[in-house]
N, C-alpha and C positions, 0 to 999 in steps of 0.2 A: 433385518437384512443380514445374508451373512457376509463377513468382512473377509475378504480376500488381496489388498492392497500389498500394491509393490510400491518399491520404494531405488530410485536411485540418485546417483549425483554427477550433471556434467558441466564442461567449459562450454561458451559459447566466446569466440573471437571478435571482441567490437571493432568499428571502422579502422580505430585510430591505433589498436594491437593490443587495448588491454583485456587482460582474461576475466570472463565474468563467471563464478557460480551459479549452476541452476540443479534445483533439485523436484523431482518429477514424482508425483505419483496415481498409482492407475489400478485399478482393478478387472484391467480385458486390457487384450496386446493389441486389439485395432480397431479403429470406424467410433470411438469416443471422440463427441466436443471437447475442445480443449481449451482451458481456461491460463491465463497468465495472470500472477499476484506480485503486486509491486510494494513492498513495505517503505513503512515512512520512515524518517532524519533520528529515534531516537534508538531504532531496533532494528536488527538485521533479518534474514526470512521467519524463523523461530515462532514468531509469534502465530504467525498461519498454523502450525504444528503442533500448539502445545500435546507434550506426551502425557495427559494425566487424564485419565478418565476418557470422555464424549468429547474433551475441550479442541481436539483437532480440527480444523475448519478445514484442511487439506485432506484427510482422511476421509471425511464427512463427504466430503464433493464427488470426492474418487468413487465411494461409496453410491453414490445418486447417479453415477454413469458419465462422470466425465474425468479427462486425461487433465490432471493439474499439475502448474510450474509456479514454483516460487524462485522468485531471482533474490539475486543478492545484490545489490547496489555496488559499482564499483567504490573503492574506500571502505566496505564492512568485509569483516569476515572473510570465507576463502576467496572471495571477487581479489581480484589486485590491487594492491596498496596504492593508490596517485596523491597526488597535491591537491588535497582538502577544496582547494579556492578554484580546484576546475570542474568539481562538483556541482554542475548547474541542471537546474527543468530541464534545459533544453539539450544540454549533453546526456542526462539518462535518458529522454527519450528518444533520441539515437539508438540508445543502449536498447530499450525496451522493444522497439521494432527489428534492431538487428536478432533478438532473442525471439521474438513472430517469427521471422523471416525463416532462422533456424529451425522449427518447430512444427510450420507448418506444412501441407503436402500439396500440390496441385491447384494454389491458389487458394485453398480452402483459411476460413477469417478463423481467427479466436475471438475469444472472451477479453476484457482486460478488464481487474479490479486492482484500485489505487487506494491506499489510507496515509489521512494528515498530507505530510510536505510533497508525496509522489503523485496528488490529484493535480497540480501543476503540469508533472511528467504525463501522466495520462492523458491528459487534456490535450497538450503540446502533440503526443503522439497522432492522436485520434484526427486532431485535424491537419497533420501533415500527413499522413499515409490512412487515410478514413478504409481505404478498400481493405488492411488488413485485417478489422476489426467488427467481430460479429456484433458484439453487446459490449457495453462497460456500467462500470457500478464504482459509484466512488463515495469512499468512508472520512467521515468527518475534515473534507477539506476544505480550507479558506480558499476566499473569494476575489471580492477587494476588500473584506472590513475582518482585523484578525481581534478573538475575542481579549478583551485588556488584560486578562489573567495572562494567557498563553505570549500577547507582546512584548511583557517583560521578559520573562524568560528569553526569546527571540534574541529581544535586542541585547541583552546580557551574552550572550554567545557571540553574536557578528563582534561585540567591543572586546572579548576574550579574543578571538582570532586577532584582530587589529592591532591591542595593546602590547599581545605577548608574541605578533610578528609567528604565529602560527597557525596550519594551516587545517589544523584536528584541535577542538577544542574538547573539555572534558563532560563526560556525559550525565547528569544531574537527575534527567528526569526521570529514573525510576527511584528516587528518593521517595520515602512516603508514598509512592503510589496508590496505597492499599487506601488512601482517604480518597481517590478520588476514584475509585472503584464502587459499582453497587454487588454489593454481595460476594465480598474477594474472599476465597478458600485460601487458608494459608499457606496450605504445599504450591498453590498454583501464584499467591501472589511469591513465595520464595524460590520458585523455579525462575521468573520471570528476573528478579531480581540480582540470583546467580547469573543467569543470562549476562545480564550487560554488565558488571562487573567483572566479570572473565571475559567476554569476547568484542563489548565495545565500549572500553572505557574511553576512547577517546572517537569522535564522529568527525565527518566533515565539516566546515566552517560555512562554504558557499550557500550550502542549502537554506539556511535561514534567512537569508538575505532575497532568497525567489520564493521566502514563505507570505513575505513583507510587501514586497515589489512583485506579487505573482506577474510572469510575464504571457503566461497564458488567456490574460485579460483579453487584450483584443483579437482571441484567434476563436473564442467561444461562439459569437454566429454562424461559425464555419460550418459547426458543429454539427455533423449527420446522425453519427452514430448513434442507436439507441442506449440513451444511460437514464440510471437510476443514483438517485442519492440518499444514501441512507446517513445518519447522524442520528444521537445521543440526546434526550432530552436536558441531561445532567452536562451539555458536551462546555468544556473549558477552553478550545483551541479556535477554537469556529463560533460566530455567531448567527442563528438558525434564520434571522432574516434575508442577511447576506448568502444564504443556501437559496433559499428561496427566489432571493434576485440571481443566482447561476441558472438556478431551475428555469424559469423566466426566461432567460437571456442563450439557453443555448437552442441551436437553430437544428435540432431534431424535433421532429414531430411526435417520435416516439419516448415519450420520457416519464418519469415520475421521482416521487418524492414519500419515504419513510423515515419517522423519529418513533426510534426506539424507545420503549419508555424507560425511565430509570438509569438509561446508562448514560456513561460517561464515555472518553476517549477513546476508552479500551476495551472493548465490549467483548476480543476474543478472550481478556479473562477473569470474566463477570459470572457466575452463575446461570444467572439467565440470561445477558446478553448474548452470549455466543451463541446460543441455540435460537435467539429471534435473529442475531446476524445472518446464522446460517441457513435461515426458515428466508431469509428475503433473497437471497444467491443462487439457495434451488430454485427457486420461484423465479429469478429473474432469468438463470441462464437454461430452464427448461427449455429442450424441443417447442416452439412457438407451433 
């Protein structure tokens, strides 16, 4: 396919006056499905992107014929700086419908894909505003049961915010990364690595605390929208039974369920995960 992608970057206005980062990219100026990517608590949009080789999941998309948004979470990156602890599910997913709202034309739905701690926001959104939303696909996020690997971690964060009366705690997980990677290239696991080092060394606090206490538990029978859940056979954050009981448990008709094999957390910078990530996204946000 020839690659012809744009690329830009804009604010979108949330309810309550903070400015949010969105950055867009398309391959045709109109009549594209439009997809919205919501990144999780450890990494700001970047990782939808990576620039190295095929690894772009945003590129990739553009390229398959739809118009894609990666947000930036308010607290990361060029989004506006807040108080960490107002960081909640239920306030990005404000965030993530006011950025639909923005986006879309004549009532027409998007796409929404959530990974890790923003499948809560996702969830949250879908079934308060279900008419915005064409399809969702949500990557490696807990349920009610978080896998014991990833709990520690968690709760080591909520007691950092508490302890040290702050409201940005410092950001760990891409330590080591490259172990819990299948098939990590070393410029891409050291791109990823510069990443959070320079742009988010410190994250919000609240969010681990709705990774814990998801509050989007009782709002999942609501649940219309057709989603898909993909996760990592290797996944350390999510445990795949507790997938299974989401799968289960949400009140669309239209749903399914993929384990990648071999990966782990982070599939967009796996060798081969990114390219079965991205083999299930085409697949799910094609023309039906």
């Amino acid at each position: 396919m020839i690659e012809d992608v744009k690329s830009c970057q804009f604010t979108v206005t949330a309810e309550d006056g903070v400015n949010l980062s969105v950055v867009e990219k398309t391959n045709s100026e109109h009549g594209q499905p439009k997809i919205l990517l919501v990144h999780g608590s450890g990494c700001g949009w970047e990782y939808w992107d990576v620039p190295i080789r095929d690894y772009s999941i945003m590129k990739d998309l553009a390229n398959h014929g739809s118009t894609v948004y990666a947000m930036e979470c308010r607290g990361y990156g060029r989004s506006d700086r807040v108080d960490g602890r107002t960081v909640t599910a239920e306030r990005l997913a404000a965030d993530v419908v006011a950025i639909a709202n923005e986006i879309r034309d004549n009532g027409e739905q998007v796409g929404l894909v959530g990974h890790s701690s923003s499948g809560a926001v996702v969830l949250t959104a879908a079934a308060k505003s279900p008419d915005v939303w064409s399809r969702m696909a949500i990557l490696g996020a807990p349920y009610r049961v978080i896998n014991p690997q990833f709990q520690v971690y968690a709760s080591q964060m909520i007691e950092a915010a508490q302890s040290d009366g702050k409201d940005m705690v410092p950001n760990t997980h891409h330590l080591e990364i490259e172990s819990r990677l299948n098939e990590p290239e070393d410029d891409v696991v050291d791109w990823y690595k510069e990443i959070i080092t320079t742009r988010y060394p410190l994250i919000p606090a609240a969010v681990f605390a709705d990774v814990i206490e998801n509050p989007a538990i009782p709002l999942i029978p609501r649940i219309k929208v057709p989603t898909l859940l993909i996760n990592g056979s290797n996944e350390y954050v999510i445990n795949l039974e507790d997938s299974l009981n989401l799968l289960n448990d949400l009140g669309s008709n239209d749903k399914g369920g993929v384990v990648l094999p071999s990966s782990y957390h982070l599939p967009f910078l796996e060798k081969k995960g990114h390219r079965d990530l991205l083999n299930c996204l085409q697949f799910w946000f094609s023309p039906k």
